[in-house]
C-alpha positions in Angstrom: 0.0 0.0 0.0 1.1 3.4 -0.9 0.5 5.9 0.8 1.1 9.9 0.1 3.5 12.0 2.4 3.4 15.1 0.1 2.0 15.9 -3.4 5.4 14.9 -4.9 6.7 11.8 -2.5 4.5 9.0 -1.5 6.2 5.6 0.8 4.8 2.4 1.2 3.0 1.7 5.1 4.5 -1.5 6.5 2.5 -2.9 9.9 3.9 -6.2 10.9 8.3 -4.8 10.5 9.3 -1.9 11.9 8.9 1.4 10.0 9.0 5.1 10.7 5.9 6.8 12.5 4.0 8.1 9.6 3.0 11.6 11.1 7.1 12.7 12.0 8.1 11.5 8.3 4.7 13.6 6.9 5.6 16.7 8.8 9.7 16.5 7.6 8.9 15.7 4.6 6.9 18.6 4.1 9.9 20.7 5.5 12.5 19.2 2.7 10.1 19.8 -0.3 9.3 23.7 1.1 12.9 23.8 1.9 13.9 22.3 -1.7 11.5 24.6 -3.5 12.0 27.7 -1.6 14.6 30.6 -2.5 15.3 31.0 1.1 14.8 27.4 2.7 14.3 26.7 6.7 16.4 23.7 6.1 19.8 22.8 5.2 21.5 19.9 4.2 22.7 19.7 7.4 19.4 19.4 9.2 18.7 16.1 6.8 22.2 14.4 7.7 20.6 14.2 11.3 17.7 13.9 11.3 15.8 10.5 13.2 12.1 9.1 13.6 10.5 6.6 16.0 10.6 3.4 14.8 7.3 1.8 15.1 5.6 -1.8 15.1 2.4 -3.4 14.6 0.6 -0.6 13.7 1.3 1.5 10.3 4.4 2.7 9.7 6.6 3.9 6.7 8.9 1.9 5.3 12.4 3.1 6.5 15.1 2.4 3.7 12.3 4.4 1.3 12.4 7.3 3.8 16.3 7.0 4.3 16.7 6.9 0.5 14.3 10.0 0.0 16.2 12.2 2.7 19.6 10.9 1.0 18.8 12.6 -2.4 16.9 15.4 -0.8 20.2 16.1 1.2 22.3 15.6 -1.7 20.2 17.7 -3.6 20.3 20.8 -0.9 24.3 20.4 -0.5 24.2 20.8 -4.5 22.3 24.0 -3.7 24.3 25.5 -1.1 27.8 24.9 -2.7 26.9 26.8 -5.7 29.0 29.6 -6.5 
C-alpha cells in the first residue's frame, strides 16, 4: 500500500516490520520539499544528515530504507544547492 507523504513523494506503510511513525516523516517531509523549493529554505543539508524518527511496530508505519533513500537525495540535492558559487 502506498500511501502519500506530500503531493510529490509518497512511501509504502508497513504494519507487521518496523517502519517510521507516519505523522514525524509527513511533517519533515513537508519541511524538505518547502525547503527544496524555496529561494530561502528553513532547512539545510545539514538538518537532513541528522535527522531521526521513531521506529514503530504493529501498527502502520513507513517503510524506513524508502524514507532513508528519499532524505539521501533530498540532502544531496540541498548540498548541490548550497555549494553553488
Amino acid at each position: 500500500m502506498r500511501t502519500q507523504a506530500t503531493a510529490e513523494t509518497t512511501f509504502h506503510q508497513t504494519r507487521f516490520r518496523a517502519g517510521y511513525a507516519t505523522d514525524e516523516v509527513d511533517l519533515f517531509v513537508e519541511a524538505v520539499e518547502d525547503a527544496l523549493h524555496s529561494h530561502r529554505p528553513r532547512l539545510g543539508a545539514v538538518d537532513l544528515a541528522y535527522q531521526r524518527f521513531t521506529p514503530v511496530r504493529l501498527k502502520p508505519g513507513y517503510r524506513m530504507d524508502e524514507v532513508d533513500d528519499y532524505l539521501t537525495e533530498a540532502k544531496h540535492l540541498l548540498d548541490e544547492r548550497e555549494n553553488r558559487p
